[in-house]
C-alpha positions in Angstrom: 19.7 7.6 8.7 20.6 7.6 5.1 20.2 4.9 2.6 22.5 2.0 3.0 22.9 -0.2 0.2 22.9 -4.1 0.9 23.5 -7.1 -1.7 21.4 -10.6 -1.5 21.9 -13.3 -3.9 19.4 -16.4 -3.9 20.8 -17.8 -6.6 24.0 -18.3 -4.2 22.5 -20.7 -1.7 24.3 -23.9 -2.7 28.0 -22.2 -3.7 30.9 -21.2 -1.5 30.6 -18.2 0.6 33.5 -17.0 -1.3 31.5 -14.4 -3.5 30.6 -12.5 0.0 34.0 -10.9 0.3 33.7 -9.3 -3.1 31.0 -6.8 -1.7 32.7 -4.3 0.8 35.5 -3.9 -2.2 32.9 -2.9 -4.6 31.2 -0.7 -2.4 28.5 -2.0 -0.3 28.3 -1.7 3.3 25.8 -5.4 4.1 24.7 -8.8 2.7 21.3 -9.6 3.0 21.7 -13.7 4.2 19.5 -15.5 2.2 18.3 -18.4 4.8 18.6 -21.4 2.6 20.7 -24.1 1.5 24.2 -23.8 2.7 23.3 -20.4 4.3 20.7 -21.8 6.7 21.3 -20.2 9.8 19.8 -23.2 12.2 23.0 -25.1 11.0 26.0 -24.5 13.7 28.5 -25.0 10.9 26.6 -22.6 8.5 25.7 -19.8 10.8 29.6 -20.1 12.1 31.0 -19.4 8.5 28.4 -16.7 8.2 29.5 -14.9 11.2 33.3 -15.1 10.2 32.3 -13.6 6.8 30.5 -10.4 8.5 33.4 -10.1 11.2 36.4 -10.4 8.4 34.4 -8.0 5.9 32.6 -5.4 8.3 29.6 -5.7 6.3 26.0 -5.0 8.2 23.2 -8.2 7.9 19.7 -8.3 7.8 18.4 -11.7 7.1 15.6 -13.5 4.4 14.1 -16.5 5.9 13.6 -19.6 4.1 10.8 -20.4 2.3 11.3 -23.4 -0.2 8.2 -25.6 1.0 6.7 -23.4 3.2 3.2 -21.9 3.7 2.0 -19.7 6.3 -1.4 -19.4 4.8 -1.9 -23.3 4.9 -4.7 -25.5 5.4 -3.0 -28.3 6.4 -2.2 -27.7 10.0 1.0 -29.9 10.5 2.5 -27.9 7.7 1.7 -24.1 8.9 3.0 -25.4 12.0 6.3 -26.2 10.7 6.3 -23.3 8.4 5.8 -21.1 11.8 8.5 -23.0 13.3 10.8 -22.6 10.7 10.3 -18.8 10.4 10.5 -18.5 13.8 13.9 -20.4 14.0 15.4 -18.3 11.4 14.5 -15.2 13.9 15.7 -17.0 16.6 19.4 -17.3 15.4 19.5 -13.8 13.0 19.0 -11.9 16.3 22.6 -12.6 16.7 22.8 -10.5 13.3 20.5 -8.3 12.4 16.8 -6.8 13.7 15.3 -7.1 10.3 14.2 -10.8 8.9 12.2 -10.6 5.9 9.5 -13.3 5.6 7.3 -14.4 2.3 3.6 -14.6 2.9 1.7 -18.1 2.3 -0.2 -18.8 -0.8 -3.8 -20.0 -1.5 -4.1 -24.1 -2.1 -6.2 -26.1 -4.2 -8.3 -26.3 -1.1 -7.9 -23.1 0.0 -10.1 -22.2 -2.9 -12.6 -22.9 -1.6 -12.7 -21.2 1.7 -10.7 -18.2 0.7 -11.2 -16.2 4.4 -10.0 -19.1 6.1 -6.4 -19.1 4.4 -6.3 -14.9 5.1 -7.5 -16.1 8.6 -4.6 -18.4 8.7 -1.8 -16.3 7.8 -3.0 -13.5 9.8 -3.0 -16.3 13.0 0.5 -17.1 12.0 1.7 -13.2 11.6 0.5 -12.6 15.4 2.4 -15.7 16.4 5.6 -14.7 14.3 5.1 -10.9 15.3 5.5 -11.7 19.3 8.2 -14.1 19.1 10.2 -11.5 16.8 9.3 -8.9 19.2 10.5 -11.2 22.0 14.6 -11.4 20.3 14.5 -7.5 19.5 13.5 -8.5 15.5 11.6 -6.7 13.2 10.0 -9.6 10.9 9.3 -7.7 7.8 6.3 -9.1 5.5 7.1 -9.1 1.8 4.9 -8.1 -1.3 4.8 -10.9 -3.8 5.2 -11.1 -7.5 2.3 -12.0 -10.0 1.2 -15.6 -9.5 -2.4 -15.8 -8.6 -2.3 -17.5 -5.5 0.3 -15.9 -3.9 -0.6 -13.4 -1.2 -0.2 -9.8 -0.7 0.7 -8.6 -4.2 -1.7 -5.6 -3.7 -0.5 -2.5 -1.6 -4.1 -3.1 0.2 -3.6 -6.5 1.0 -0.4 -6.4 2.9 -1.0 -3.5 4.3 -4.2 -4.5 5.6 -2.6 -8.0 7.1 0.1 -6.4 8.9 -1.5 -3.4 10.5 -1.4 -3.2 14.0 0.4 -6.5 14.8 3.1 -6.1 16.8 6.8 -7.2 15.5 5.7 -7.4 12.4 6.9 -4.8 9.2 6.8 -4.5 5.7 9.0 -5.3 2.9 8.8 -3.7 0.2 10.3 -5.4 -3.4 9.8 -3.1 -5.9 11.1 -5.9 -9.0 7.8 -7.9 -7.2 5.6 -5.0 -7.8 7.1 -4.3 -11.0 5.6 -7.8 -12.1 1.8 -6.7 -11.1 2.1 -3.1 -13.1 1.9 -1.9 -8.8 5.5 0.1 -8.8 3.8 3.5 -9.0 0.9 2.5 -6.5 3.8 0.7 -3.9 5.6 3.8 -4.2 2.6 6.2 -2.3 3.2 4.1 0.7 7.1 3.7 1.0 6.9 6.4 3.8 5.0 3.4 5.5 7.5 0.7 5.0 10.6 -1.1 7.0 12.8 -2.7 4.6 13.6 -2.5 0.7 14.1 -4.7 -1.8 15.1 -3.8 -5.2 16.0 -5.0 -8.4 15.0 -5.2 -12.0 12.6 -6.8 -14.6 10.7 -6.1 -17.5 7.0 -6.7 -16.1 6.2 -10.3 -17.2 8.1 -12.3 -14.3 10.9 -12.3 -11.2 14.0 -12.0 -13.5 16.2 -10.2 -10.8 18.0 -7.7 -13.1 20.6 -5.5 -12.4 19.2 -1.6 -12.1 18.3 -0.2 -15.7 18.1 -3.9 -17.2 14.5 -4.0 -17.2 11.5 -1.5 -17.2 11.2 -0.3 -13.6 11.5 4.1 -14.1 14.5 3.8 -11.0 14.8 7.7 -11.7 11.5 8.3 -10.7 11.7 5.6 -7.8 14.7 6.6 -6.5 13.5 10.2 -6.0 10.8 8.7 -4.4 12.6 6.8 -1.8 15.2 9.0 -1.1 12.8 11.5 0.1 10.5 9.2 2.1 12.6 6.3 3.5 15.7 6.1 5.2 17.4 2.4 6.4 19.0 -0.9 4.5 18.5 -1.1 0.6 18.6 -4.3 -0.5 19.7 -4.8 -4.3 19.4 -8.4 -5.4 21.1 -9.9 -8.0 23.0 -13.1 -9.7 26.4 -11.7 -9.9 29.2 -10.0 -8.8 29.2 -7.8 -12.2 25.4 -7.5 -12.0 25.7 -6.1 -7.9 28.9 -3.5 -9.1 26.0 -2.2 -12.0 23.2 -2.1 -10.0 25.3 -0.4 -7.4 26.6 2.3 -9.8 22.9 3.1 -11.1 21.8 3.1 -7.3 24.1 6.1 -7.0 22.9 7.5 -9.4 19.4 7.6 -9.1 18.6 7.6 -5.8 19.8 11.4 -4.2 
């Protein structure tokens, strides 16, 4: 399998799907559904439009789960549960549309602070849990590296490999913009061979911006060499725009033979 280039937008989650139809004429073979908002898959109306935009286009899904409010690291037990629930829901209705789901890690509270092993503890708990009822609807759910904010979780190539390993259903996601924002692109890059999904897009080191490819500082010459020779499968490039996903796609041509 070659590499497939997707499209995700986040900053589309309250607008029309109207945008959606714009990406097989550029070029792009999926859309990466971004769970949230007015693309929240656990609402019928939703997840019916959503389904007559893949059918009408012919564009391939894989699916981000929400995350707005969510912590599967937490301490406070009513809200991991609902954060597993959630999660799990999402799987539950993207197995109609895909068999990857990517899934943000938790994040360390003011209380978690204090007993730093129990929050690892927790997400780890919650990664089994996730992990067999993925496994269960013929879903990969694909943990992501984060970008550099403190608390967050698994922005080290050690730490998320090290939390997923040997937990079945669960994969890796790897965003390079996210590493890009810890100085880890080079360091993410030695282990794409062991990765399931790919996110991509631009920044210029100091925070998330979501730049089109070649905006920012990321050496996508380099990176793409890289992954074309040690991954295969979906390649999700995010962006805000129409005119930013036609760039990015361009430069993803370009660089990544």
């Amino acid at each position: 399998m070659s590499l497939v280039p997707y499209f995700s937008s986040s900053s589309k989650v309250w607008e029309s799907r109207d945008w959606v139809f714009g990406l097989e004429e550029i070029g792009y073979a999926g859309w990466e559904i971004v769970a949230d908002g007015k693309y929240r898959l656990d609402n019928h109306e939703n997840f019916a439009a959503i389904q007559d935009n893949l059918e009408s286009t012919g564009l391939l899904a894989t699916v981000h789960a929400p995350y707005s409010d969510l912590n599967l690291a937490s301490l406070n037990y009513p809200i991991w549960r609902e954060s597993i629930r959630q999660t799990c829901c999402c799987i539950h209705y993207a197995a109609d549309l895909t068999d990857r789901v990517t899934i943000h890690p938790g994040f360390v509270s003011p209380v978690g602070k204090l007993v730093p092993e129990k929050v690892w503890e927790m997400q780890k708990t919650a990664l089994v849990e996730i992990g067999k009822y993925a496994e269960d609807h013929g879903v990969l759910a694909c943990l992501e590296n984060m970008i550099s904010i403190k608390d967050f979780l698994c922005r080290y190539p050690e730490e998320i490999l090290g939390l997923t390993e040997g937990i079945a259903g669960i994969g890796i996601t790897l965003d390079l913009g996210h590493a890009n924002t810890n100085g880890l692109v080079d360091a993410f890059l030695e282990h794409v061979h062991e990765v399931n999904h790919l996110h991509i897009h631009d920044n210029h080191g100091a925070s998330d911006e979501h730049l089109a490819l070649g905006d920012g500082t990321i050496h996508w010459e380099k990176a793409g060499r890289i992954i074309a020779r040690d991954y295969s499968g979906p390649v999700v490039i995010e962006g805000r725009t129409l005119e930013e996903a036609k760039r990015s796609l361009a430069a993803f041509r370009k660089w990544f033979i």
